[in-house]
Structures are given as structure tokens and as C-alpha cells.
N, C-alpha and C positions, 0 to 999 in steps of 0.2 A: 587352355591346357593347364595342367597344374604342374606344379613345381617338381614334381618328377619327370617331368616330360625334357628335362635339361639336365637331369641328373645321370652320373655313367652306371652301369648296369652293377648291381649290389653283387658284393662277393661274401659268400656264408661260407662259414669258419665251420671247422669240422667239429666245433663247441655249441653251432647254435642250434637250439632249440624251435624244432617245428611245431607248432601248431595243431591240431586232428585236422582241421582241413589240408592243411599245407600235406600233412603225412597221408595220409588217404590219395591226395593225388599223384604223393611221390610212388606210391605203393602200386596204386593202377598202371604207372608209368611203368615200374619194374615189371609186372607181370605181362605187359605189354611188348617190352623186349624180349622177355623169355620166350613168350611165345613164337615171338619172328624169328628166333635166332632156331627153334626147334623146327618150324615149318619147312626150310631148305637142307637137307644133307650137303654132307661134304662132296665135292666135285673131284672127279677121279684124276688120277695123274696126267694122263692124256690129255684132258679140256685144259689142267692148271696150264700145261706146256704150250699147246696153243692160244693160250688166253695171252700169257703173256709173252711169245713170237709176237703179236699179234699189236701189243702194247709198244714192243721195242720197233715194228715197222712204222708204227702208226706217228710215233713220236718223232721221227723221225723226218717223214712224210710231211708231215704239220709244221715241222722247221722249217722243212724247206720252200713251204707257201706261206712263212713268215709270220705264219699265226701265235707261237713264243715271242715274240718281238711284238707284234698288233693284235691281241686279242679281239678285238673288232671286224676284221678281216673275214671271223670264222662264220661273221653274222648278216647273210645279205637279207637287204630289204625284200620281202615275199610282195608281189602285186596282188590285188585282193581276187576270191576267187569269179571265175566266170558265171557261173550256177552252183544252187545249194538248192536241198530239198528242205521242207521242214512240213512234220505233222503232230499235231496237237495230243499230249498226253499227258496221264496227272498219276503221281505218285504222291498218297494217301491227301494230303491237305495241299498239297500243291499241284497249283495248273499252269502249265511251260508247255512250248513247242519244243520239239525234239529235231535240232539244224542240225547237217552232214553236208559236210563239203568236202573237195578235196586238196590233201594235202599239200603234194606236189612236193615233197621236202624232197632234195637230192643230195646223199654222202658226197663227200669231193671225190672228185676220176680218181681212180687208182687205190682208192682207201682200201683196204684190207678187208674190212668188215661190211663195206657199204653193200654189196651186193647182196649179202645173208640179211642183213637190215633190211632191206627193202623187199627182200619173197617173205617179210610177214606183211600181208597184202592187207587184211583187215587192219595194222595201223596206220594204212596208207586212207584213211580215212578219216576227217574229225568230225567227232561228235560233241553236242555242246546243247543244255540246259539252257532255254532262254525263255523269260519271264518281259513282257513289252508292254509296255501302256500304247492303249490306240492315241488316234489322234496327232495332238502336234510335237516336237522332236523333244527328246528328257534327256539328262544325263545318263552314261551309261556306267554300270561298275561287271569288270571282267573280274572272274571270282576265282582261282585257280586251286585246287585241292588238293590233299596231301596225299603221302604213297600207302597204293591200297585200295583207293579209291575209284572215283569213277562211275561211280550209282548214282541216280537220278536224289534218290531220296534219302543219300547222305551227303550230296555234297550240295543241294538245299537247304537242307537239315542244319551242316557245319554254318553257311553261312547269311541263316537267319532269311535266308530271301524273301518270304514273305512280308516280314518287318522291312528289311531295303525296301519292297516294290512297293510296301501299301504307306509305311511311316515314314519313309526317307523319299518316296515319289518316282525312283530313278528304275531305269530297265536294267534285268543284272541278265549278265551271261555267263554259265559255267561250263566253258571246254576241259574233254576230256583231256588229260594229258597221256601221251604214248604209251601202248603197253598196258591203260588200264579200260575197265570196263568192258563196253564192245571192242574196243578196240583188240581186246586180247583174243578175239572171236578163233584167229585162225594161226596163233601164237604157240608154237610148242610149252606144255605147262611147265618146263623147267625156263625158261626164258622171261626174265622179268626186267623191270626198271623202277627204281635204281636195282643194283645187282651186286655181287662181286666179276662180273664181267665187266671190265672198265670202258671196252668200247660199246657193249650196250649204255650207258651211263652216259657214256658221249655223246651219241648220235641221237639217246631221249631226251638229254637236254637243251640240243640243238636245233631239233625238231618241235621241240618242247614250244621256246623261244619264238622259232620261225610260225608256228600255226598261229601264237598267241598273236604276235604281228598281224600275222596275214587275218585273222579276224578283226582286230585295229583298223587296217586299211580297211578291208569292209565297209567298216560304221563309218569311217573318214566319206566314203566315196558317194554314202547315203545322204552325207549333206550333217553327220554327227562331232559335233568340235568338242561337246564336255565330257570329256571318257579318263575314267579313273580304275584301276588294277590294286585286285585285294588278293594276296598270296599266303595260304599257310603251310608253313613246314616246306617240302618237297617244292607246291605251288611259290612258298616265299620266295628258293634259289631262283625260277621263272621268272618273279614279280620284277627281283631284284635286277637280274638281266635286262629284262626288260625296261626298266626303269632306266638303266645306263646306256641304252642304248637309244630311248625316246623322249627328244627333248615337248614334246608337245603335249604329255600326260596333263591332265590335270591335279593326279594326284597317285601316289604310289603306296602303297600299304603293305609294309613285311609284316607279317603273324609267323612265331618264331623260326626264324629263315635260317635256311642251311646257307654257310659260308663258305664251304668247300665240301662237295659228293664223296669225296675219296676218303677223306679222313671221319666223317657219318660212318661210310661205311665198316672203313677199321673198328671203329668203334662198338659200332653194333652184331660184331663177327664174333661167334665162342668163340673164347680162346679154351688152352694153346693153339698156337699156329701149327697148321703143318708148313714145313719151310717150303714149299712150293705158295702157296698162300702166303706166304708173309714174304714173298719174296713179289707177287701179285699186284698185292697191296701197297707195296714200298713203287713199283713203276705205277703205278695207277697216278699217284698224287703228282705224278710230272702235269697230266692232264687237265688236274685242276686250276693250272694256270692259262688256261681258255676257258672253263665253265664254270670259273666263280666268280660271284659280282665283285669283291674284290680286285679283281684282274684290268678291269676298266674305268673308265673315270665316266660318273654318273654323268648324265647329259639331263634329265631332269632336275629343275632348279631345286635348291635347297629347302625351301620353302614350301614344296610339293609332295617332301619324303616324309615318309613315316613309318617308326617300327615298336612294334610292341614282342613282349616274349616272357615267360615264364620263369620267376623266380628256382624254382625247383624240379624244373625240367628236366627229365631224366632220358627223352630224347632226345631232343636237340641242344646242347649244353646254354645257357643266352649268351652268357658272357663269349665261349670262343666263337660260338656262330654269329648271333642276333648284335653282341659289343662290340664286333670287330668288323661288320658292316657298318655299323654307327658311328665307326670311329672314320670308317673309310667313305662315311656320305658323309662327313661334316656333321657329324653329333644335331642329326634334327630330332624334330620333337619323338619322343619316346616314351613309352609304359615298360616299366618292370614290372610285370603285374602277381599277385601274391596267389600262385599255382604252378599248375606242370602243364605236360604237355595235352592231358586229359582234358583240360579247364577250358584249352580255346575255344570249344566250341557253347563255353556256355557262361561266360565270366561276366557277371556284370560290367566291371570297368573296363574290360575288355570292350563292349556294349559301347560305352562310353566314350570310350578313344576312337573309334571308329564314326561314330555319328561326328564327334568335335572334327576329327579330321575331315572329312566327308564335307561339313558345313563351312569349313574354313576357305575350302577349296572351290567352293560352288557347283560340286557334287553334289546338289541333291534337287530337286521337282519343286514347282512352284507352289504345289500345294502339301508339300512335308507338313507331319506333325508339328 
């Protein structure tokens, strides 16, 4: 690793001068936001008021099964699933089986919101990208993608898996995560994840978690011990969960991780607020103290963490998200890499970081490049 990889996350001065690369990606990034932020209208009075009843039961609710006090509590171990289907299909240069299994995730009795959550029946389904080598047993890397996603042949695309399956040897998995892709099949189109609905936000991150697990146990039960988890953006907060929750990864990889959902979100909401919305937003962030990797104490050793993230990142900020993970795993090895949020999926040393991590770890196939 190089001497950055111990370095804390660089702070640019409102002096300093970018670069055209750097500027171009900060530019993509801004246009990026503008777009999201135009694609959802405002939410009418009626949903703000039930959003947040809904917030104040909820919080509620969750004290009282003690999950503000043990954030771990909110996280049961999934047993792997019983049957899965899987059929063979290829989006353009890539060729993966197409696995579906079921979810099984269930909101806690009583939640407010768990009953609406679960009549979206098409997310009660996982879908998942998976690319295998025949023959005898390889490392695995679970790939988890950012929000928006969900396609076959972007979230291959984002993470190179061609390069993972043929140059690094290893079989890579990419589950959907809630809410996107097929899964949205049977989803009302105002209904998303993340959202400013903050118990959607809950229950996709929850669920988010639990599938990712319950495909873990899978590969555990097939007789699979070397399995590593690569997260960008959205997929990072999952990685990062994950990673605190599982002492027996091999190896964990945030790609610029969200550190808290609720404050993303603020973030990324036109302003002005209407005060119904900003008053939303202000209970929302109670929540984050169950679905953010900060909230728990990693259970994967030190040694096994890794995060990289975007100097000029104009989505996901690095320093309050991606530094303040790093700061809360024990400062492991780290890229501050010279881009935005545009750049992940195609940075060379980004490239880089990933294969060193990967290798370090014994993440990778006996006949790697």
C-alpha cells in the first residue's frame, strides 16, 4: 500500500485550485445532483405528517427493544436460503447467472411501517449477478451497488467484474439491493430507497444488510471460507454494516461510503425547506443511530478494512462520510483518490487499491494475473 493508505482524508481549502480532471468530475457530480434532486417533487402535506407520526412511533418503538442502546440487536443473523433459482444470461460483454431467492426479511411486530414495507412483494425477492468459475471452490467478492441501480450491466460495468473474474480469478456476486432493479417490479413509482421517507431508508437498509448476510451464509454452507465484500456509495453504508457485524470476512472494501442515510439525504434535498420537511429531516437523523456503521463496533479485524473515496466528491462528502468511518475503524489502510464521485467506477488507482487489498487478503484465485 502506499503512504497514502495511512494518511487522514485531505481537506481542500476553499483556495485550492482543481485541476480539469479534478473539475470535470466535480462538474459531473454537480449535474448529477441537480438531476436527482429535480426527478422527485415535493411531497404534499398529508404524507410529510404521516411520515413523520410515523418517525416519532417508530423511534419510539426501537427504544423500547433497546436498539438506541444496542444497535446490533436490530441485526439478526438470516439462515441461508432453502432454494434459489438461477438462469444463465449475458448483458452485452458479460456472461453471469441471474440467482433469486427469497428474502424472508421481516420488520419487528408492531412497527408502524413494516406491514406497507412488506405488500411491496416484488422486494420481497433477491436478485443477484453472479459470475462462477466451474470446478474447484475460489474466493468470493460480494459487490454491492450504488442508489439507482440495480441493472445487470451497470453494476458489472461499475465493478469491473470481468477483470475480478478473469484477472483477479475470484467468483463475484452482485445483489440487488431493495427497492432497486426488479425488485422495484411491483413498487409504487413514488416509493424509493433511500428516500426522504425515513422509515423506508430503515427497513432498505435493514433488509439491505439481512439479504447481504443471508447470501454469506449461502456461500459459508457450500463449503466457501474466503469471501470478501466491495461497497460503493449507497452499497459502501451495507459493506460497512456488514463488515461490523461479521467477524469472519476476509476482507471489507468501503468505495465512498455513506456514514449516516439521514444526513445524505438532507444534503441532497433542494432547499429551502418547507418546515414540514425540515422538521422530517431533523427526526429522521435519530434513526441513524441504528443504520450507521458508525453506531457499532466493527467485528472484522483491522487488518481486513478498507476504504477508499473521492477527493472532490460532490456526492458523498469523504471526509464527513468515508473519514469518519476511518476514523471509527481504526484508520486502516485508505485511498484518498484524486476525483469525485463520477470516477469510481473507472480510476485507475482506485484499480489499484482494490487488487492490493484483494491480494493482501487472499482474495484472489490461484491462477490471478
Amino acid at each position: 500500500m502506499s503512504e497514502n493508505s495511512v494518511s487522514p482524508p485531505p481537506k481542500l481549502g476553499r483556495n485550492h485550485v482543481l485541476h480539469a480532471a479534478l473539475r470535470h468530475h466535480s462538474i459531473i457530480d454537480d449535474i448529477t445532483m441537480l438531476a436527482m434532486r429535480r426527478r422527485r417533487p415535493p411531497r404534499p402535506d398529508a404524507e410529510l405528517s404521516r411520515i413523520e407520526h410515523e418517525i416519532e412511533q417508530s423511534v419510539a418503538h426501537y427504544r423500547e427493544l433497546g436498539w438506541f442502546d444496542r444497535p446490533e440487536l436490530a441485526y439478526a443473523a438470516p439462515p441461508p436460503p432453502t432454494t434459489y433459482d438461477s438462469v444463465p444470461e449475458r448483458a452485452a460483454r458479460f456472461h453471469y447467472q441471474h440467482i433469486t431467492f427469497a428474502s424472508d426479511y421481516q420488520p419487528p411486530a408492531d412497527d408502524p411501517a413494516g406491514a406497507r414495507w412488506l405488500s411491496y412483494e416484488s422486494n420481497r425477492t433477491v436478485h443477484a449477478w453472479v459470475m462462477r468459475h466451474p470446478g474447484p471452490q475460489r474466493p468470493w467478492l460480494v459487490c454491492l451497488h450504488g442508489t439507482g441501480m440495480g441493472r445487470p450491466l451497470m453494476d458489472l460495468g461499475l465493478f469491473r467484474a470481468n477483470w475480478l473474474y478473469r484477472h483477479m480469478g475470484v467468483n463475484v456476486a452482485c445483489p440487488v439491493l431493495p427497492l432497486h432493479g426488479p425488485r422495484r417490479a411491483s413498487v409504487p413509482a413514488d416509493v424509493h430507497y433511500p428516500s426522504e421517507d425515513a422509515l423506508h431508508n430503515f427497513h432498505g437498509t435493514l433488509q439491505a444488510v439481512w439479504d447481504v448476510r443471508r447470501m454469506l451464509a449461502s456461500l459459508r454452507s457450500q463449503g466457501n471460507t474466503r469471501l470478501g465484500v466491495l461497497g460503493i456509495s449507497l452499497g459502501g453504508l451495507i459493506a460497512g454494516l456488514v463488515g461490523d457485524l461479521d467477524p469472519d470476512l476476509n476482507c471489507v472494501i468501503l468505495g465512498a461510503p455513506v456514514a449516516e442515510l439521514g444526513a445524505l439525504i438532507e444534503r441532497h434535498k433542494a432547499q429551502p425547506f418547507d418546515p414540514g420537511e425540515a422538521r422530517n429531516l431533523e427526526l429522521a437523523r435519530q434513526l441513524d443511530r441504528i443504520i450507521s456503521p458508525l453506531s457499532l463496533s466493527p467485528k472484522t479485524p483491522r487488518d481486513r478494512r478498507f476504504i477508499y473515496a473521492g477527493i472532490v466528491d460532490k456526492m458523498v462528502h469523504h471526509r464527513y462520510h468515508g473519514g469518519r468511518i476511518w476514523e471509527h475503524w481504526e484508520r486502516p489502510e485508505a485511498l484518498w483518490y484524486n476525483g469525485g464521485h463520477s470516477a469510481l467506477g473507472y480510476s485507475r488507482d482506485v484499480a489499484r487499491f482494490i487488487e492490493q487489498a484483494m491480494r493482501a487478503t487472499d482474495v484472489v484465485g490461484a491462477d490471478a494475473a
